[in-house]
C-alpha positions in Angstrom: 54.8 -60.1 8.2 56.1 -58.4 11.2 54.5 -56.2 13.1 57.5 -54.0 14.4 57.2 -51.5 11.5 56.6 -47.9 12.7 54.1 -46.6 10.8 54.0 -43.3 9.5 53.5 -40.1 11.2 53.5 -37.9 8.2 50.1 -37.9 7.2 48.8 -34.9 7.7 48.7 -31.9 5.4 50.5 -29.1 6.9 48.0 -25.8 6.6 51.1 -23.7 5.1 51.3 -26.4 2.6 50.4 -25.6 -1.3 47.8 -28.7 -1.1 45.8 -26.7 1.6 45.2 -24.0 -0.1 43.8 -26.0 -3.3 40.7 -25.8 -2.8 40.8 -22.2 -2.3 43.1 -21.9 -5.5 41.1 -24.5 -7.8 37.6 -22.3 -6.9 39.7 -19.6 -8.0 40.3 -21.1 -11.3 37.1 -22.5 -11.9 35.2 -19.0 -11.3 37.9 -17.6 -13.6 37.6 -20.0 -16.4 34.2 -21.2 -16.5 32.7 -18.0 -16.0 34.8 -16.7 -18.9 33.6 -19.9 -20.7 30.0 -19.8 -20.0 29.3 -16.6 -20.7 30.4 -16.8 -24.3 27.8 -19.6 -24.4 25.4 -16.5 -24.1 26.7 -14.6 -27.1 27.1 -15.2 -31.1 30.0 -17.7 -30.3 27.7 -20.1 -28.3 28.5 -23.4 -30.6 32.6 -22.6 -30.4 31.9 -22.0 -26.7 29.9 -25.2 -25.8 32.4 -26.7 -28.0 35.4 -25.8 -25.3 33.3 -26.2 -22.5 33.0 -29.9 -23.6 37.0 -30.1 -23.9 37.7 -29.3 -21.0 34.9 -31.2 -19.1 36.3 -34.8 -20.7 40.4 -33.8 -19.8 39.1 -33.4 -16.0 36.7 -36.4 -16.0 38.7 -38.4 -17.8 41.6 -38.3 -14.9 38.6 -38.9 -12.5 37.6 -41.8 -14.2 40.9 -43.0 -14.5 41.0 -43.0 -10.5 38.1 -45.1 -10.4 39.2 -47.7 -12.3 42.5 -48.0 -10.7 40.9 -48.3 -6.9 38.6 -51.0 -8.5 41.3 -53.0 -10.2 43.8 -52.9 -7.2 40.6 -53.7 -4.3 39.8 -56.4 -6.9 43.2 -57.8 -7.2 43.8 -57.4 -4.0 47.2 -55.4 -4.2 49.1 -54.9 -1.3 51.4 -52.2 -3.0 48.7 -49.5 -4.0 47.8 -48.7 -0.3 50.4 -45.5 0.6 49.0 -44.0 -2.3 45.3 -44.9 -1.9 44.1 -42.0 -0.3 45.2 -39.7 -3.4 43.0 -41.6 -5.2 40.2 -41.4 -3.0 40.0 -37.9 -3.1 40.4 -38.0 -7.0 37.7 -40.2 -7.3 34.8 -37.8 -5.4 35.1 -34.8 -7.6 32.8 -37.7 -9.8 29.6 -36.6 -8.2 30.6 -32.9 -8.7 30.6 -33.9 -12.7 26.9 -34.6 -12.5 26.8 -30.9 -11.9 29.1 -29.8 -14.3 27.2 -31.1 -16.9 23.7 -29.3 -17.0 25.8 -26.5 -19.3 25.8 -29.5 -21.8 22.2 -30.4 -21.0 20.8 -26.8 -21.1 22.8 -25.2 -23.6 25.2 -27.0 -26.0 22.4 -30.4 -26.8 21.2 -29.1 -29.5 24.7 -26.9 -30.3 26.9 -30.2 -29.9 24.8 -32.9 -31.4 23.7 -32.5 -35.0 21.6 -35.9 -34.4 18.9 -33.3 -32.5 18.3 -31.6 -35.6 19.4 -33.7 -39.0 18.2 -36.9 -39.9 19.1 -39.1 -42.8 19.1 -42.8 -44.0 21.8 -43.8 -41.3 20.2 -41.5 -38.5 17.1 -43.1 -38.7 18.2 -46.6 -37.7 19.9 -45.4 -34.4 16.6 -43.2 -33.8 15.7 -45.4 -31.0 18.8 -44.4 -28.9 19.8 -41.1 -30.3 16.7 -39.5 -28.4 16.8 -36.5 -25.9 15.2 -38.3 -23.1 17.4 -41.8 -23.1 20.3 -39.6 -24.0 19.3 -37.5 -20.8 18.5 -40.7 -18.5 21.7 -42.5 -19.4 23.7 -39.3 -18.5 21.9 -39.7 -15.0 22.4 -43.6 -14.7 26.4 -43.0 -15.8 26.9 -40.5 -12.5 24.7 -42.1 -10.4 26.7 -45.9 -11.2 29.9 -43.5 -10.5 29.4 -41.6 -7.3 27.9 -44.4 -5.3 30.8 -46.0 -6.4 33.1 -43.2 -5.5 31.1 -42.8 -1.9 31.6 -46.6 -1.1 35.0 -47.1 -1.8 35.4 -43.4 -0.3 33.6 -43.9 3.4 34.5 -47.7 3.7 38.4 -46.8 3.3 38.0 -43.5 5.2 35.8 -45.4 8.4 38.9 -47.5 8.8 41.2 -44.8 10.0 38.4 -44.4 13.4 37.5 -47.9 13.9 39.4 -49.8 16.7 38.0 -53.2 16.2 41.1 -55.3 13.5 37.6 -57.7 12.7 35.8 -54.6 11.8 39.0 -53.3 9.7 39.0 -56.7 8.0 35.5 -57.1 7.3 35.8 -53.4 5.4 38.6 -54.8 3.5 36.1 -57.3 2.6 33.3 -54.8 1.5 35.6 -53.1 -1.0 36.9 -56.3 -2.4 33.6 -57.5 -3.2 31.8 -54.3 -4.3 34.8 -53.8 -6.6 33.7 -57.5 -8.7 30.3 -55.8 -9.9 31.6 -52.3 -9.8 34.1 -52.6 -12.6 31.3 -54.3 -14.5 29.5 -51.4 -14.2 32.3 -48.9 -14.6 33.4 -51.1 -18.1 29.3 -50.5 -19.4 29.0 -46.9 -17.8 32.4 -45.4 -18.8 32.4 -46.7 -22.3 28.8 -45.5 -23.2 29.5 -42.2 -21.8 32.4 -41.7 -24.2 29.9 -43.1 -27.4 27.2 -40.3 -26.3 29.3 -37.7 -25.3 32.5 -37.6 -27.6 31.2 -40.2 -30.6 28.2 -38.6 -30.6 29.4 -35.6 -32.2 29.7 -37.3 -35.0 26.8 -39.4 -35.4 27.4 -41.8 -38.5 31.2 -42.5 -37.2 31.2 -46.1 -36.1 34.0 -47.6 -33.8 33.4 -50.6 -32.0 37.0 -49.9 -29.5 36.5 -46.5 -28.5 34.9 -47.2 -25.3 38.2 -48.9 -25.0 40.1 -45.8 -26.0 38.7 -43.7 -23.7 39.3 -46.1 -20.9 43.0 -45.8 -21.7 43.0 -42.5 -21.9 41.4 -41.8 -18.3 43.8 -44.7 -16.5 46.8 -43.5 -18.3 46.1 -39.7 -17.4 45.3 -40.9 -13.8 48.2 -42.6 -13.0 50.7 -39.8 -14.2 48.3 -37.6 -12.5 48.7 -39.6 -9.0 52.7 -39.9 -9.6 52.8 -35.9 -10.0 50.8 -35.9 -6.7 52.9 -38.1 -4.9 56.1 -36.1 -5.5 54.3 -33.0 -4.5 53.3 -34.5 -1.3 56.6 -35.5 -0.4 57.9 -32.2 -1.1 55.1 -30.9 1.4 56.7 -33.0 3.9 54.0 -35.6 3.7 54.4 -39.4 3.3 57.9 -38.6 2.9 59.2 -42.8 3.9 55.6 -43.8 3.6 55.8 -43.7 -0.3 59.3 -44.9 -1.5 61.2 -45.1 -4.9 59.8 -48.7 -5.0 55.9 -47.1 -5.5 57.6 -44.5 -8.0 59.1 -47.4 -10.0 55.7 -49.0 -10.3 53.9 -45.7 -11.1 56.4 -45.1 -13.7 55.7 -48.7 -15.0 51.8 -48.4 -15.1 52.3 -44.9 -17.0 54.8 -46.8 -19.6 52.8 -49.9 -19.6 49.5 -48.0 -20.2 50.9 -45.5 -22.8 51.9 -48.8 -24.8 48.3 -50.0 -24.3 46.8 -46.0 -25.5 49.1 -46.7 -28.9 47.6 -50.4 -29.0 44.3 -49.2 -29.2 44.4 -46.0 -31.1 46.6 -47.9 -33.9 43.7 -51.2 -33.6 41.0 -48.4 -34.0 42.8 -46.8 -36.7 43.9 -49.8 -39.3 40.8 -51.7 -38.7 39.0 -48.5 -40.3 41.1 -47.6 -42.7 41.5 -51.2 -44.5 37.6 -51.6 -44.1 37.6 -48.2 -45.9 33.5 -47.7 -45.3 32.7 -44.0 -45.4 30.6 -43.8 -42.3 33.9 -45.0 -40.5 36.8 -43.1 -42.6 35.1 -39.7 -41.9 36.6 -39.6 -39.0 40.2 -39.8 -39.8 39.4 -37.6 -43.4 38.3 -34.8 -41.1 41.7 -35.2 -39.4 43.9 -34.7 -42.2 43.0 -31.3 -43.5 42.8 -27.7 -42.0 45.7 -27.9 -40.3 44.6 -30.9 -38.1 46.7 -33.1 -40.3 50.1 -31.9 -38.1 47.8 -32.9 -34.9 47.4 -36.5 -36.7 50.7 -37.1 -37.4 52.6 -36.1 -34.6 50.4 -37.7 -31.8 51.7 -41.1 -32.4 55.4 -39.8 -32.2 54.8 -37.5 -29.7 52.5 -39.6 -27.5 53.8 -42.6 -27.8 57.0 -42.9 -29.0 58.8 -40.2 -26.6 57.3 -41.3 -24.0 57.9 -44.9 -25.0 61.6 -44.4 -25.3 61.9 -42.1 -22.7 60.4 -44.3 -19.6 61.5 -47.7 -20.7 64.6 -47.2 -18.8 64.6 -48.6 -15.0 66.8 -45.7 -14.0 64.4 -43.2 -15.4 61.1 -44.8 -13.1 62.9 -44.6 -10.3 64.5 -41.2 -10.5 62.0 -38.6 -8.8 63.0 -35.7 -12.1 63.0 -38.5 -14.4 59.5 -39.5 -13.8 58.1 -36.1 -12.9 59.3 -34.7 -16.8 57.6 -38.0 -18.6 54.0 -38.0 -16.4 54.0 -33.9 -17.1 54.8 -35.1 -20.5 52.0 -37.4 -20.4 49.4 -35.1 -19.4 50.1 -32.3 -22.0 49.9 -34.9 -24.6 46.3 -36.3 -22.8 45.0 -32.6 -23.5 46.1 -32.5 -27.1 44.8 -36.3 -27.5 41.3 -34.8 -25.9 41.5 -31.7 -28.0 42.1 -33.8 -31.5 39.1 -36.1 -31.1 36.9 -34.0 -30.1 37.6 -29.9 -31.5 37.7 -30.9 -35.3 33.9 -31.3 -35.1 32.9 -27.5 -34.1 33.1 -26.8 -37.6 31.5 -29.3 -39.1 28.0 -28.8 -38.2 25.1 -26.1 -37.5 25.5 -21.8 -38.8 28.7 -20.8 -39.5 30.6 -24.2 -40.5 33.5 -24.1 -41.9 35.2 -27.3 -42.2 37.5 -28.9 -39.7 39.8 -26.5 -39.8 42.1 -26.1 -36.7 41.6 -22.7 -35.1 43.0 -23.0 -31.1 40.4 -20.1 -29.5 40.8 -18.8 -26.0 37.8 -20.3 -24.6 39.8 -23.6 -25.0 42.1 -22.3 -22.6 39.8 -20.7 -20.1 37.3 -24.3 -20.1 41.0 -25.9 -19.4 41.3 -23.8 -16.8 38.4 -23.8 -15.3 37.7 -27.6 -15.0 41.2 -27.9 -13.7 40.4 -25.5 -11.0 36.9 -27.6 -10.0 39.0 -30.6 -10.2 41.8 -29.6 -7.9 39.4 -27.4 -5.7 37.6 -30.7 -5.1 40.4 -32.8 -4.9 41.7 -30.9 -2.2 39.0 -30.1 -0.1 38.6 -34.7 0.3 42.4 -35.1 0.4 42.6 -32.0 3.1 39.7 -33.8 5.2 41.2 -37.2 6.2 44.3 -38.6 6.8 46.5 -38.8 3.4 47.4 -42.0 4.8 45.1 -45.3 5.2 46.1 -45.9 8.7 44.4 -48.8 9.7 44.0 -51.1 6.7 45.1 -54.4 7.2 47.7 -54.8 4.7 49.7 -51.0 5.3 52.7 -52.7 6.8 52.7 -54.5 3.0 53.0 -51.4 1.5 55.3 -49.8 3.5 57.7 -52.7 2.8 56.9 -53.2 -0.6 60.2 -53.7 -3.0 60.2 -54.4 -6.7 61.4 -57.4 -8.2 
């Protein structure tokens, strides 16, 4: 490789720039949203709040999460190709520890509103007694963001440290670090991420069995991620940021990842699906049965046309993945359809249980829209502040003049 290729100079955010002023804007929209949110929790339309505040807690984390994963699998691999956009996901991947926060609501005031396992017990109930309990429920929650944000931090300050440090051996060495904490760590993000999404979204509906949707939810977090970091990308560049740092080349790869991993959502959700429905054991089928009524039955049917197969069609040619519009109008495409995924599972459930139930009928409430807004708003107020902070640009890592010269085959 030579070592003649200028690098970058781009790589600061300018302060008139829209990305500045995020984290400014995002608190904006959390006050805005949450507050609207929470303070419902407080009234007679607590369950229905707690209910939306959970919503839109998963569609933020689950783009966190999906950031994660994708720095794990790339230091792991040790890809070359990922490091012009590394920094995006960097940032992405410290609003975890904010998260932990985020979640006392949950804790303090939709436990017992959320999960009908704190107050009913039957036959089935009583065998997972021993892990359906308020304090293991309570000290896996801490284990999962604990496993998360020293993740985050270490693949955070190890990258980061690089941009200051003069010594190439010392630059290599941290190269090293995040290659080998990335073996155990996506170990641990596998265990952590998947139980997560079995207490916090199965556990809504206790007797449901699924032995994939830790898988699921995997897909959906790396698939909403990488659409997310293409969207970001473009942005940038528009910004005046990273504008030959990040080429056509890294778009056509992004575009690949979010085709490649939409194919891999549809694998999963149809695997889930047929392997219930042939099996045909209530405790599984309820699942789906709640789906097909109240309205929710339009939801059921069009998410495989509408999240897979436009999508599907749409990106699958070269020429779309490597056109800036092109790309931009399937990732936003993506994203809505990640929402509406997030809302299906997990919205048909407030009326199923506690005062007040009605059935799964759907009934789209405002409070779904302010909890959207408002974990948006933490999620992009803390994305911004890390991105704003260092350069948007790994500097010094070893293999930059890699990327920079990276070209698809």
């Amino acid at each position: 490789m030579s070592h003649a290729i200028e690098k970058p100079t781009d790589i600061t955010i300018p302060s008139t720039s829209l990305f500045a002023k995020l984290p400014m804007i995002g608190g904006a929209m959390a006050v805005i949203g949450l507050g609207a949110t929470l303070a419902s929790a407080f009234g007679e339309h607590k369950a229905r709040a707690m209910f939306a505040y959970l919503f839109g807690f998963e569609v933020a984390l689950t783009v966190a999460l999906g950031s994660l994963a994708w720095l794990l699998i790339n230091h792991l691999v040790k890809a070359g190709w990922h490091i012009v956009l590394r920094r995006i996901a960097e940032a992405a991947v410290m609003t975890l520890p904010v998260f932990a926060f985020l979640f006392i609501p949950i804790a303090a005031l939709g436990f017992h509103e959320l999960y009908p396992w704190t107050h009913e017990m039957d036959e089935i109930l009583a065998r997972k007694q021993w892990f359906l309990t308020p304090g293991f429920f309570f000290g896996r929650a801490a284990l999962y963001f604990a496993i998360w944000s020293v993740l985050a931090w270490v693949l955070y300050s190890n990258s980061t440290k690089m941009d200051s440090e003069g010594d190439a051996k010392k630059r290599e060495s941290m190269t090293v670090r995040l290659i080998t904490v990335s073996a155990p760590g996506i170990a641990l993000f596998a265990l952590s991420s998947s139980f997560a999404a079995i207490d916090w979204v199965m556990g809504l509906m206790p007797h449901w069995y699924s032995t994939i949707f830790g898988v699921y939810f995997f897909a959906v977090s790396i698939l909403s991620f990488n659409a997310f970091l293409a969207l970001v990308s473009m942005g940038l560049q528009k910004a005046g940021v990273l504008k030959t740092a990040i080429t056509t080349e890294h778009f056509h790869d992004l575009g690949k990842y979010v085709y490649g991993y939409g194919v891999f959502w549809a694998y999963i959700a149809f695997s889930q699906f047929i392997l219930i429905w042939y099996a045909n054991i209530p405790e599984e089928t309820v699942f789906y049965m709640t789906r097909v009524e109240g309205g929710w039955q339009y939801v059921s049917y069009g998410l495989p046309v509408l999240h897979f197969f436009v999508p599907f069609f749409f990106l699958v040619s070269r020429h779309v993945k490597r056109s800036r519009v092109g790309l931009a109008i399937g990732c936003v495409w993506v994203l809505v359809m990640h929402v509406v995924d997030l809302y299906w599972i997990i919205m048909p459930n407030a009326g199923l249980h506690g005062e007040g139930s009605h059935g799964p009928h759907l009934d789209v409430s405002y409070l779904d829209v302010t909890s959207l807004v408002g974990f948006v708003g933490v999620f992009l107020a803390a994305f911004g502040f890390f991105l704003n902070k260092n350069k948007v640009l790994a500097i010094n890592d070893p293999r930059l003049e890699e990327s920079l010269v990276h070209e698809n085959f």
